[in-house]
C-alpha positions in Angstrom: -9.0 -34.8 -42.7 -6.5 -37.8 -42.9 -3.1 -37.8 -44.6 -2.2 -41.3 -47.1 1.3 -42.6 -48.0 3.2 -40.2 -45.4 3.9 -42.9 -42.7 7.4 -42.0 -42.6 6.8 -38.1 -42.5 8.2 -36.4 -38.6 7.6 -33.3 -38.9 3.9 -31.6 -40.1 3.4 -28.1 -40.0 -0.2 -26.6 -40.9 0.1 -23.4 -39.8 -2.9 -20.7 -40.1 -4.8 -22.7 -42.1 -9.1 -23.3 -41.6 -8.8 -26.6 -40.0 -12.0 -27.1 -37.9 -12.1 -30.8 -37.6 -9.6 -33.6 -36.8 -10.5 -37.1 -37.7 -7.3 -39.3 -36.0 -4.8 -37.5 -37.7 -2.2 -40.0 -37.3 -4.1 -42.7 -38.7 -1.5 -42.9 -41.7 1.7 -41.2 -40.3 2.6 -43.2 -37.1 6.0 -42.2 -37.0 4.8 -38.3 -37.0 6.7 -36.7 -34.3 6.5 -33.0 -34.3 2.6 -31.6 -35.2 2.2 -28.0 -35.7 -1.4 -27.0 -35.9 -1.2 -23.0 -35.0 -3.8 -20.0 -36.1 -6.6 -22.8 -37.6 -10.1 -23.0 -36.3 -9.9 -26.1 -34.3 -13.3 -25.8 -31.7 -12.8 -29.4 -29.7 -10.7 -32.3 -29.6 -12.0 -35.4 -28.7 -11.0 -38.8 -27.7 -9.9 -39.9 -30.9 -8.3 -36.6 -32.6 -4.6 -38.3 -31.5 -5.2 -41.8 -31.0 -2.6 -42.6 -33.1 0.0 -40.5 -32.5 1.7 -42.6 -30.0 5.4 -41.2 -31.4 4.5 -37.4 -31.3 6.5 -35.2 -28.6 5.7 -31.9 -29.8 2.2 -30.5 -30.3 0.9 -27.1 -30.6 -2.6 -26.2 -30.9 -1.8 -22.3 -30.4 -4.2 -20.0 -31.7 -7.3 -21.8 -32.2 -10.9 -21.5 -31.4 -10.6 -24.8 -28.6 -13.5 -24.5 -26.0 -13.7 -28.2 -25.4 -11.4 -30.9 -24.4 -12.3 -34.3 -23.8 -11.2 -36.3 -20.9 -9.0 -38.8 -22.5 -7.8 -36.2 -25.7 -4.6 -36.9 -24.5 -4.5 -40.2 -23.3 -2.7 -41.6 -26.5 0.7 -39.2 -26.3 2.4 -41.0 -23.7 6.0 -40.1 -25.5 4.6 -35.8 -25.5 7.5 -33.7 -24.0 5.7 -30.4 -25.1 2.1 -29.2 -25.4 1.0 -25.8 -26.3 -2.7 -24.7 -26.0 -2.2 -21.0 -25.3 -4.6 -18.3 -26.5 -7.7 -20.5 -27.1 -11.4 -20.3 -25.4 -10.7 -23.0 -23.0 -13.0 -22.5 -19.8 -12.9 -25.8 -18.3 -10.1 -28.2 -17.9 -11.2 -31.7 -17.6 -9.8 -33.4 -14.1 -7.9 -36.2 -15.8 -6.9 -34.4 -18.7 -3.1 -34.3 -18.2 -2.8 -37.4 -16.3 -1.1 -39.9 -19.1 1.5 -37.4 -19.6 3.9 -38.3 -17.2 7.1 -37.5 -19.7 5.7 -33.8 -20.6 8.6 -31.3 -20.3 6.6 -27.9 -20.7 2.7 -27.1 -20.6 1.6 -23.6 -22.5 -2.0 -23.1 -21.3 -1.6 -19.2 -21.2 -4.3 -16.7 -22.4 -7.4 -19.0 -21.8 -10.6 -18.1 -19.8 -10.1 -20.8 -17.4 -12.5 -20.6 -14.8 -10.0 -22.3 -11.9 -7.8 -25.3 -11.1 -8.4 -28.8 -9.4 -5.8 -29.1 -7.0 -4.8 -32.0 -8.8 -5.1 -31.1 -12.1 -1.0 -31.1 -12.2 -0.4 -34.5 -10.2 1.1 -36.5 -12.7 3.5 -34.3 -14.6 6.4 -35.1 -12.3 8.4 -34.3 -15.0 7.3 -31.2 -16.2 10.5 -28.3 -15.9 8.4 -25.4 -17.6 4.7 -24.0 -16.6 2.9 -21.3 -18.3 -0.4 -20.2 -17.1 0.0 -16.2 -18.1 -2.6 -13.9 -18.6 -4.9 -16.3 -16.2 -6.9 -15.3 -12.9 -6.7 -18.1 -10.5 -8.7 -16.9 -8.3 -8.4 -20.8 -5.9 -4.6 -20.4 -6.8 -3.2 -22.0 -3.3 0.6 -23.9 -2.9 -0.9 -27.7 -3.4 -1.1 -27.4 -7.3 2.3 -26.5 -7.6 4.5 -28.9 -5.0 4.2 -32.2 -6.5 6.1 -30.6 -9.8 9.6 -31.1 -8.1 11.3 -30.6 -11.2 9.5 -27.2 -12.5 12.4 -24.7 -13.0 10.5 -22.2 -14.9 6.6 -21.1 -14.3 5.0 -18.2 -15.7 2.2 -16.1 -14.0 -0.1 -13.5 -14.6 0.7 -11.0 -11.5 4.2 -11.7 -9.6 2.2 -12.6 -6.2 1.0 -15.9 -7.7 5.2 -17.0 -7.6 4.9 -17.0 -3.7 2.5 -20.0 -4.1 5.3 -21.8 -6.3 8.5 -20.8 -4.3 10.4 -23.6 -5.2 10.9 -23.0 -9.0 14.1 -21.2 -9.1 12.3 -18.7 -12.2 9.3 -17.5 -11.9 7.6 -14.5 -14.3 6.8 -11.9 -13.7 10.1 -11.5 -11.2 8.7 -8.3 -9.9 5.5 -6.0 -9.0 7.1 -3.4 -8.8 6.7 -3.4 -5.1 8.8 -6.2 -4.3 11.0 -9.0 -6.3 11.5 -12.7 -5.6 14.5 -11.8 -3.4 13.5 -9.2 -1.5 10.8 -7.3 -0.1 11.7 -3.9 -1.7 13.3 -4.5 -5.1 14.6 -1.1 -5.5 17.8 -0.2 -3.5 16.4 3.7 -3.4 13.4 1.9 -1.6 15.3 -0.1 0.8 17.2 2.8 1.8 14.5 5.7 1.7 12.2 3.7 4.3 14.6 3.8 6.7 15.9 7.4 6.1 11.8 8.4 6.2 11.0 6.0 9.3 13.9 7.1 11.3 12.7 11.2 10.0 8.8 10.5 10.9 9.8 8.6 14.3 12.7 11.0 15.6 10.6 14.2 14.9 6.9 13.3 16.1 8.6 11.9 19.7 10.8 15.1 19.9 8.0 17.7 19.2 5.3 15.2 21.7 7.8 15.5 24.6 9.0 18.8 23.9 5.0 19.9 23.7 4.6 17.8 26.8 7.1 19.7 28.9 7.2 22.9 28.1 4.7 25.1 29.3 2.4 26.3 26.6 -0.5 29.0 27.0 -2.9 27.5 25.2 -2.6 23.7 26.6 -6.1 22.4 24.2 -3.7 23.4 21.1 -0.7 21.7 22.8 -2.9 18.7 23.1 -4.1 18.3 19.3 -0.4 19.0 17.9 0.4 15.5 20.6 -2.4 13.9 19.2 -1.4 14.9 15.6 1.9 13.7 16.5 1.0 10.3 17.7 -0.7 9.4 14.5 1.9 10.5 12.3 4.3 8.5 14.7 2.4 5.8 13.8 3.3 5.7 10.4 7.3 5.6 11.2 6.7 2.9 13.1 4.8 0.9 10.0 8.0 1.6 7.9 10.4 0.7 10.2 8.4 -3.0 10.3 8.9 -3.2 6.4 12.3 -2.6 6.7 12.8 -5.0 9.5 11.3 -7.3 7.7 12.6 -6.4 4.1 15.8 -7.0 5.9 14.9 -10.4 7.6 13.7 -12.1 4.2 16.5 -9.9 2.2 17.5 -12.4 -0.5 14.9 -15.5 -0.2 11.7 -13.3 -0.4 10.0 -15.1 -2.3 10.0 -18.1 0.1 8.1 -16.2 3.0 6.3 -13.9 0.3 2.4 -15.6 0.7 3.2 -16.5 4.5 4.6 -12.4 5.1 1.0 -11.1 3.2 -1.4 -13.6 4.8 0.2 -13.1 8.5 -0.9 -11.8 12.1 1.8 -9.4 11.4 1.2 -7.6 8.0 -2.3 -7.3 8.7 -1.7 -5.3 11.8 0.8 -2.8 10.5 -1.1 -2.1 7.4 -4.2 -1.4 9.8 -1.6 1.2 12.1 -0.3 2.9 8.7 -4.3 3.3 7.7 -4.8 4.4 11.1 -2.2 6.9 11.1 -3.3 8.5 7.8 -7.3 8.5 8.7 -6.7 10.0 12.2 -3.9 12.9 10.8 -6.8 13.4 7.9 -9.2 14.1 10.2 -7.0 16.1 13.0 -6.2 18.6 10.4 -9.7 19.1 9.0 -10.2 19.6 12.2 -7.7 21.9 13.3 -8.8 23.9 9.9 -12.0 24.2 10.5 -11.4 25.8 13.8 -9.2 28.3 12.3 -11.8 29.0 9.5 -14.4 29.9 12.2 -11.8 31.5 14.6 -11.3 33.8 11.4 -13.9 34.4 8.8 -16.4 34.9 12.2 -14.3 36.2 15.0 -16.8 37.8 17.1 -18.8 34.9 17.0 -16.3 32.8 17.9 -16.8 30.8 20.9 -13.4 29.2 22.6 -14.3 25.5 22.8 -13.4 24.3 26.3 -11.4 21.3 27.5 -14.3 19.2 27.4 -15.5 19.4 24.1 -11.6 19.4 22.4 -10.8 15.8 24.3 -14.7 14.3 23.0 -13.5 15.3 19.5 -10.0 13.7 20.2 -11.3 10.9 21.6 -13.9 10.6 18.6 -11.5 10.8 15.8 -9.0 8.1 17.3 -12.3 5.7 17.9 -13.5 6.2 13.9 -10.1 6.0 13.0 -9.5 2.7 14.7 -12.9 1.3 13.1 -11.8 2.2 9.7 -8.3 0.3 10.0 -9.2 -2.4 12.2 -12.9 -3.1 10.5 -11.3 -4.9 8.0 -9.3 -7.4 9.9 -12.9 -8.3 11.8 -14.9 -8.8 8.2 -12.4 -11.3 6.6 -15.4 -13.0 4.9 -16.2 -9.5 2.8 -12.9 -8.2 2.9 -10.9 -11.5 2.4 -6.9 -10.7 2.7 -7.5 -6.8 2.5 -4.1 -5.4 3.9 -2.2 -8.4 2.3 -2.1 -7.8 -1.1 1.2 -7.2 -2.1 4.7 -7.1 0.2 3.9 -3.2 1.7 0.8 -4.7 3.3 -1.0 -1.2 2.4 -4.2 -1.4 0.4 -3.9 1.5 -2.1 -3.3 -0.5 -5.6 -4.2 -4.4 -5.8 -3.6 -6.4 -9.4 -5.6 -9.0 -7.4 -9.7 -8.4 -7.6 -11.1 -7.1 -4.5 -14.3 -8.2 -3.0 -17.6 -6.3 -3.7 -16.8 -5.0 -0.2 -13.5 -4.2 -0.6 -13.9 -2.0 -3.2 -17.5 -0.4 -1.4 -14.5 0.2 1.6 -12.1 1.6 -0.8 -14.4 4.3 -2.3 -15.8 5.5 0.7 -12.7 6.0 2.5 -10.1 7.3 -0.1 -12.5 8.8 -2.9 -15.2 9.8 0.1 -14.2 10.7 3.5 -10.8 11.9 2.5 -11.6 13.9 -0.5 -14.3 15.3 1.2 -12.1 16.4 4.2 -9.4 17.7 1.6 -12.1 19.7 -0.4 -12.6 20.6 3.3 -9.4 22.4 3.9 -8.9 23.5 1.0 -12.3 25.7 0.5 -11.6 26.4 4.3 -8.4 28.0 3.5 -9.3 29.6 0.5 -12.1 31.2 2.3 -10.0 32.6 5.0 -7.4 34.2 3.0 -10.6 35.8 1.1 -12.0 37.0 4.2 -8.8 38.4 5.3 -8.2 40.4 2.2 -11.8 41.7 1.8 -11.6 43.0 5.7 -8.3 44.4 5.5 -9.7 47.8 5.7 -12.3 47.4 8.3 -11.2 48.7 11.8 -7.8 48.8 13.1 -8.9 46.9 16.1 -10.1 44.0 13.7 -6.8 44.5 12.2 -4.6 43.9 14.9 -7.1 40.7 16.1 -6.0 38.9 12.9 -3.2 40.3 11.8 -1.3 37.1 14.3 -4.1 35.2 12.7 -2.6 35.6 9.5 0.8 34.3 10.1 -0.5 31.6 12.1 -3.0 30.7 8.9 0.0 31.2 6.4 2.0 28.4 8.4 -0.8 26.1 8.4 -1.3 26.3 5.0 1.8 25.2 4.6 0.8 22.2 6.3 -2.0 21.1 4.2 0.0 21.7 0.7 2.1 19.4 1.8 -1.0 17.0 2.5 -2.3 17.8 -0.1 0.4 17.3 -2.5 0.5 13.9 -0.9 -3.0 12.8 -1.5 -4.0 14.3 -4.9 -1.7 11.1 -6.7 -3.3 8.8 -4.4 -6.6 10.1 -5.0 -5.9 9.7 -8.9 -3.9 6.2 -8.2 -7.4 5.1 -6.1 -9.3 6.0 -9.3 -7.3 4.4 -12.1 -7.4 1.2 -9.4 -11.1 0.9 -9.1 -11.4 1.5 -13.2 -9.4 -1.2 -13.6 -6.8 0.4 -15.7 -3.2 -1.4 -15.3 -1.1 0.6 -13.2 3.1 0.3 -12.9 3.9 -1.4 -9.8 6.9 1.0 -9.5 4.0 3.9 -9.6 2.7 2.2 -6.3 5.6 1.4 -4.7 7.2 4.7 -4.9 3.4 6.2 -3.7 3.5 4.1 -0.9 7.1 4.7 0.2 7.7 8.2 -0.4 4.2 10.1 -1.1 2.1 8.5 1.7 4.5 8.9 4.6 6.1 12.0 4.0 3.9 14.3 5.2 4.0 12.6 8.8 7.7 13.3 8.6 7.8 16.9 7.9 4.9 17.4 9.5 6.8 18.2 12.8 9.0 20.7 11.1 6.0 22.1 10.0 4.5 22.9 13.2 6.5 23.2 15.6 10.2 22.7 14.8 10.2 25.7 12.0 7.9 28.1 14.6 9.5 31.2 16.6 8.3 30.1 20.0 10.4 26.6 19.6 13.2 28.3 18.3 13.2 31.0 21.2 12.8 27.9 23.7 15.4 26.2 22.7 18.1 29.1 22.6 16.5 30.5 25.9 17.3 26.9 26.9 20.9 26.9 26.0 21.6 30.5 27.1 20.2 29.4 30.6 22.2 26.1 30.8 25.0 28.0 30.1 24.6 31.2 32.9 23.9 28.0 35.3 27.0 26.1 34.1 28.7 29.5 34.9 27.0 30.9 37.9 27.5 27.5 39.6 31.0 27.6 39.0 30.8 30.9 40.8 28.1 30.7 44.0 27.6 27.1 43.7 25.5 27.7 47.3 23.6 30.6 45.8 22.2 29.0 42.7 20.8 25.6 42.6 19.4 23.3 39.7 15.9 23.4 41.2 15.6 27.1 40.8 16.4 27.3 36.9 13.9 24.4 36.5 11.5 26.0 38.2 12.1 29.4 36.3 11.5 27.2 32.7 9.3 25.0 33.4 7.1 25.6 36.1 5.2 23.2 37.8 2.1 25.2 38.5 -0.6 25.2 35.7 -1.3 28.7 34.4 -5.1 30.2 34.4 -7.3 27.6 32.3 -5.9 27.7 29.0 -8.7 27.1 26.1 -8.0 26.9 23.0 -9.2 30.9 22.3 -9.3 32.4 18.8 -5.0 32.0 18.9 -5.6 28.2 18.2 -2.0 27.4 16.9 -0.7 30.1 18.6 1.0 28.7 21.7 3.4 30.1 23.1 6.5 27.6 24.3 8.2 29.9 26.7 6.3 30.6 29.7 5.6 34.5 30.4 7.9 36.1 33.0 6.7 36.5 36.6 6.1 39.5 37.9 6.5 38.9 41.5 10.4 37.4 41.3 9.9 34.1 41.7 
């Protein structure tokens, strides 16, 4: 197609027209200075499609079927200051493409199935201020394509963690995942408040009920021992939100700076491995701890009291397959790549980024298989017991009273794994919509991660042991007998001396081997009173 008699025209619009083929377009308009060629059916441009248009400065070839570009189809537009070749089939860009273009201003090249990027493909636009490359996976995307364009003030992304690679342009798009924004590392002010209100919750709680467990005598010491160990991993998780929030604090303002160094450090990966630690390990405790009770109640005759030995093997085995399931990743960087870095939170649940084949194998077998199969777990477990307790109720009176503390102890429990379940069920469904690929609201993940995962590590505690008679007897038995010292020393100072009341609440020698009997969550805080005086 060529155009005669027009060599004073500057503007040419042929908008959503059937174009296929250009033949030097310019060849008769040299003076053309805006070209508008948007919605035709354009397939290539070669070599010679603008050899002519040495005065153009806009050109858009939007909307066009443009597979193939030739090395030098833009050699000739030395004067361009904007090129637009979004929403075509472009796969491949040629190396040299862009590099006569040193007065280009802005660069569409969004919404094309571009493989990847040569590190230099963007060398010689020192010029350029805007950047669009939306809707475009670079999966080699790394910091080297983007720092020799010193003026770029505006870039536009497909996900907002590609702007961490480009953290000198002062506005990038998207500005936010949801997750975290280009100032800080928890865009939303409930956020950056609610992790430290949760972290100081989870950390306060776990260390009071460990050293209270740890210092007050309890009959049944195995029991005493998982609730510690329960403890320690939920702990665990109030300390991995007290790191984001020291560092959501440290970067508070400039995020987007330290964003790729923050997901791709020592530091990241290690407290996203503790908070996976913390929620494999409580998973597993509890199923635990359920299945104990289930036996303990649906077959109570048959019920044989697990001794010290067997309880610390399981311990000790849950804490080691917990640590292989958090940590594993960190060792398999070649089939996991940056597993626990993939967005500010450092926790793996929801990635726009594609995972490996083995990330996503990982994924499915932890949170859609060894956690739903330990909540189906406890929840048939508990369902079964309350069954069983209903369809015995008028059996024997004996069997009656044996369960009838059974019950209470079950009830309160229950409680307990509601409230982990309530938790996991929208990370189980958030796990699924991830691995189908369906786009999921970074603020859906952010507030899952912040408030849904964690929160059952911080009332957890109350659950268990804060809530429970025996504590509360304890601790006003405690009070009362601080206060009949304070008063009786006032009195007889001689006749009543600190050791004594010490000895009286928490004695030193160990009671008769404590197993963990059918009363497994039954321990009593208080110790029982001598009968002998002393």
């Amino acid at each position: 197609m060529t155009f005669s008699g027009l060599r004073s025209l500057v503007l040419l619009v042929l908008l959503n027209n059937s174009l296929s083929q250009l033949e030097d377009i310019c060849l008769e308009m040299s003076r053309l200075n805006w070209l508008d060629l948007e919605g035709n059916r354009i397939e290539a441009v070669g070599n010679v499609t603008f050899g002519s248009c040495n005065m153009l400065t806009v050109l858009v070839l939007q909307r066009n079927r443009i597979s193939h570009l030739y090395k030098h189809a833009f050699s000739p537009l030395q004067k361009l200051g904007e090129l637009d070749l979004s929403n075509n089939k472009i796969q491949r860009i040629p190396e040299d493409l862009f590099v006569d273009l040193g007065e280009l201003l802005q660069l569409n090249i969004s919404y094309n199935p571009i493989v990847e990027f040569q590190m230099d493909h963007f060398d010689n636009l020192h010029k350029l201020k805007s950047l669009s490359i939306e809707g475009i996976e670079i999966g080699n995307i790394q910091r080297r394509m983007f720092e020799p364009l010193k003026n770029l003030t505006h870039i536009y992304f497909k996900k907002f963690q590609y702007c961490g690679y480009a953290p000198h342009v002062r506005s990038c798009k998207p500005n936010t995942d949801g997750i975290s924004s280009l100032e800080d590392l928890l865009a939303n002010i409930v956020l950056r408040v609610f992790v430290w209100v949760v972290s100081a919750t989870t950390c306060f709680g776990n260390i009071f009920v460990i050293a209270m467990r740890s210092y007050i005598r309890s009959e049944n010491k195995l029991h005493a021992m998982c609730i510690i160990s329960l403890c320690c991993a939920d702990g665990l998780m109030g300390v991995y939100l007290f790191v984001i929030g020291a560092f959501d604090l440290k970067f508070r303002g400039e995020y987007n700076h330290h964003a790729q160094a923050w997901m791709d450090s020592a530091e990241c990966q290690v407290v996203g491995a503790l908070a996976m630690l913390s929620t494999e390990v409580s998973v597993m405790l509890l199923t635990y701890l359920t299945l104990e009770k289930y036996v303990c109640i649906v077959y109570p005759f048959q019920y044989i009291a697990p001794r010290r030995g067997r309880t610390v093997s399981v311990l000790v085995s849950i804490w080691v397959l917990g640590f292989t399931i958090a940590f594993f990743p960190l060792i398999g960087k070649g089939l996991f790549r940056n597993f626990y870095g993939t967005n500010g939170v450092c926790f793996p649940l929801h990635s726009e980024q594609p995972e490996t084949m083995g990330a996503q194998v990982y994924s499915i077998v932890i949170f859609l298989g060894l956690n739903l199969v330990a909540f189906l777990i406890i929840v048939i477990s508990y369902g079964s017991m309350f069954y069983n307790i209903q369809r015995t109720g008028t059996r024997a009176k004996e069997y009656s009273n044996h369960i009838k503390k059974e019950v209470t102890i079950a009830k309160r429990f229950f409680s307990i794994v509601i409230t982990d379940s309530l938790c996991w069920i929208p990370i189980f469904v958030l796990k699924i919509l991830s691995l189908m690929q369906v786009e999921i609201p970074g603020t859906i993940s952010s507030w899952v991660v912040i408030f849904i995962l964690p929160i059952n590590s911080a009332l957890n505690p109350i659950l268990y042991t804060l809530t429970t008679r025996p504590f509360k007897e304890t601790i006003l038995q405690v009070w009362d007998n601080y206060r009949q010292r304070r008063s009786l020393s006032s009195i007889q100072q001689s006749a009543y001396t600190p050791s004594f009341t010490w000895l009286e609440m928490w004695p030193q020698q160990d009671p008769p081997q404590a197993e963990m009997s059918c009363t497994l969550g039954k321990s009593h805080l208080l110790p029982m009173e001598s009968t002998n005086g002393t």
